[in-house]
C-alpha positions as CSV (number, residue, x, y, z in Angstrom):
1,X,-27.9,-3.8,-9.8
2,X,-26.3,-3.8,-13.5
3,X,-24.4,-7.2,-14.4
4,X,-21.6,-5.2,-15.0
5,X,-21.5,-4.0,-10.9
6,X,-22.1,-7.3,-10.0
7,X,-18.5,-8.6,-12.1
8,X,-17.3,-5.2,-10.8
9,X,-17.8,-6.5,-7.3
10,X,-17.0,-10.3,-7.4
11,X,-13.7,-8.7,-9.1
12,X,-13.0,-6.0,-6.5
13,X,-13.1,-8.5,-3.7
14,X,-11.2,-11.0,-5.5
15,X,-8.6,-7.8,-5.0
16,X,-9.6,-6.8,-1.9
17,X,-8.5,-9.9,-0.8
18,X,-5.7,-9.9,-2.3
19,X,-5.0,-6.8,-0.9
20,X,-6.0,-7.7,2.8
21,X,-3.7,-10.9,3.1
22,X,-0.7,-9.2,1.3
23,X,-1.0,-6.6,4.4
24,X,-1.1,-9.2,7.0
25,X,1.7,-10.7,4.9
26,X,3.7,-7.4,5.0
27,X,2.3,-6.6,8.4
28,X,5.0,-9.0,10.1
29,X,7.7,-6.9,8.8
30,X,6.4,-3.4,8.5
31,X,4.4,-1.2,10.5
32,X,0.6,-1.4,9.9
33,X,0.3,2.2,8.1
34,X,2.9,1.8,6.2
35,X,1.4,-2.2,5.5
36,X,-1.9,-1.2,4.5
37,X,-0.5,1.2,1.8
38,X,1.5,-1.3,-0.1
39,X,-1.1,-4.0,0.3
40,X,-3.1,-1.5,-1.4
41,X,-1.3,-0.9,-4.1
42,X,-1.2,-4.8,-4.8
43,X,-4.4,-5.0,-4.5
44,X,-4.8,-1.9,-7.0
45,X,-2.8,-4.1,-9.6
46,X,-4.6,-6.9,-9.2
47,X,-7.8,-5.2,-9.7
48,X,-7.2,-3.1,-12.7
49,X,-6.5,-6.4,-14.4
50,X,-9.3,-7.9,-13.2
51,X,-11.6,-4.9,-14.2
52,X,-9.8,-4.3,-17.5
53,X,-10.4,-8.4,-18.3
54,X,-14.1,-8.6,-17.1
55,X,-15.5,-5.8,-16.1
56,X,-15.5,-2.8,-18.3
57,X,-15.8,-2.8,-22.4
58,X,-12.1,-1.4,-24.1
59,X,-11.6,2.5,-23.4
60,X,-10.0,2.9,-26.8
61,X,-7.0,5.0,-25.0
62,X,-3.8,2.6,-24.5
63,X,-3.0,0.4,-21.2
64,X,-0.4,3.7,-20.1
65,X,-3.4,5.9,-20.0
66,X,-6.0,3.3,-18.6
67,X,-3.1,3.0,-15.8
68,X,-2.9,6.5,-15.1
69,X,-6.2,7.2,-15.0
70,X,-6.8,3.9,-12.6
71,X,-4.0,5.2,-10.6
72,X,-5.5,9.0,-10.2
73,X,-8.7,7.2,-9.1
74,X,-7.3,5.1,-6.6
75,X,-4.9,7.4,-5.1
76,X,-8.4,9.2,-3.8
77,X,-10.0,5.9,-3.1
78,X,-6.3,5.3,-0.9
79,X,-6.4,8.2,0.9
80,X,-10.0,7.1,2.2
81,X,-9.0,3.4,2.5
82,X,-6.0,4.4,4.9
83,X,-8.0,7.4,6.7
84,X,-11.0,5.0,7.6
85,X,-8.5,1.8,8.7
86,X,-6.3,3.8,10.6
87,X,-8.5,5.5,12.4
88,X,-10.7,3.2,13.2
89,X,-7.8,0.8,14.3
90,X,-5.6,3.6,16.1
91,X,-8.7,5.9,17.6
92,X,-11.9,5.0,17.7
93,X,-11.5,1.3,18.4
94,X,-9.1,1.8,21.2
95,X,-11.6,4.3,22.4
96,X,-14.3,1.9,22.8
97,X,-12.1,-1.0,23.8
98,X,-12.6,-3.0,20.9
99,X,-9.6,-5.4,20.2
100,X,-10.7,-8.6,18.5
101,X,-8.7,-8.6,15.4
102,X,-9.1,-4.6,15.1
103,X,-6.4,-4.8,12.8
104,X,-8.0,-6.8,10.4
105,X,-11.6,-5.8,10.5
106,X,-10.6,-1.9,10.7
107,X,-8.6,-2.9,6.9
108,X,-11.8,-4.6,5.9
109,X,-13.8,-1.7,6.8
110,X,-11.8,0.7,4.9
111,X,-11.4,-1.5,2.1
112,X,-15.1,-2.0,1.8
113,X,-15.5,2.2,2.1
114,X,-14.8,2.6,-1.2
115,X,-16.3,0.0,-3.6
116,X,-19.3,2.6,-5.0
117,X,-17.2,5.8,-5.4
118,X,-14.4,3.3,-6.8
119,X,-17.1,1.9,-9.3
120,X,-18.0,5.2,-10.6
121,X,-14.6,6.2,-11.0
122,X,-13.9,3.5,-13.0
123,X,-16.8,3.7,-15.1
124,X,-16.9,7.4,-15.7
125,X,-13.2,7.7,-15.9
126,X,-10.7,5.0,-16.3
127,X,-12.5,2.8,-18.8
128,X,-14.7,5.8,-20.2
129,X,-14.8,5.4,-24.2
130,X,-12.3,7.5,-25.4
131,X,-14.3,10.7,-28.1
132,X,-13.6,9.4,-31.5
């Protein structure tokens, strides 16, 4: 593994924690769906900081474009994140009877889904050097 995976993974859990306690935060005043999809977007703030501060070397486009390009890649990475946690914690769990905490540990799961696609993303898109 390349030392700048490694940073890109201490920083993405960092987030991903981040994200998963600001659902169970929201989660006692919102619905889980709708809870995982804001945690995620605080977690996607958080992490584009983090990446943009340790991770990756300067893009040369401005923070509006690093943004929008963070945000195109995570909106994909979302649709995963929600697809695996919610299905895992609305049919497959309760189809095998699982309900320690299925809440929680289907988030984690989808969280976790996407760290090497999310890498990639980032690397090859996001932070890409900009042609001079």
């Amino acid at each position: 593994m390349t030392s700048e995976f490694l940073k890109f993974l201490v920083t993405g859990g960092l987030a991903a924690l981040v994200n998963l306690a600001s659902r169970y935060a929201l989660n006692l005043f919102m619905s889980f769906e709708a809870a995982v999809v804001v945690a995620y977007l605080i977690g996607m703030t958080t992490a584009y900081v983090l990446a943009r501060l340790f991770v990756f070397q300067r893009s040369g486009r401005s923070v509006v474009s690093e943004l929008r390009r963070f945000a195109i890649v995570n909106v994909v990475a979302l649709a995963i994140v929600w697809l695996v946690s919610v299905g895992l914690a609305r049919l497959l769990f309760p189809a095998v009877g699982f309900t320690w905490h299925a809440d929680d540990i289907a988030h984690l799961i989808g969280v976790l889904s996407t760290a090497v696609s999310s890498y990639f993303g980032h690397r090859l898109y996001t932070f890409a050097q900009r042609p001079t």
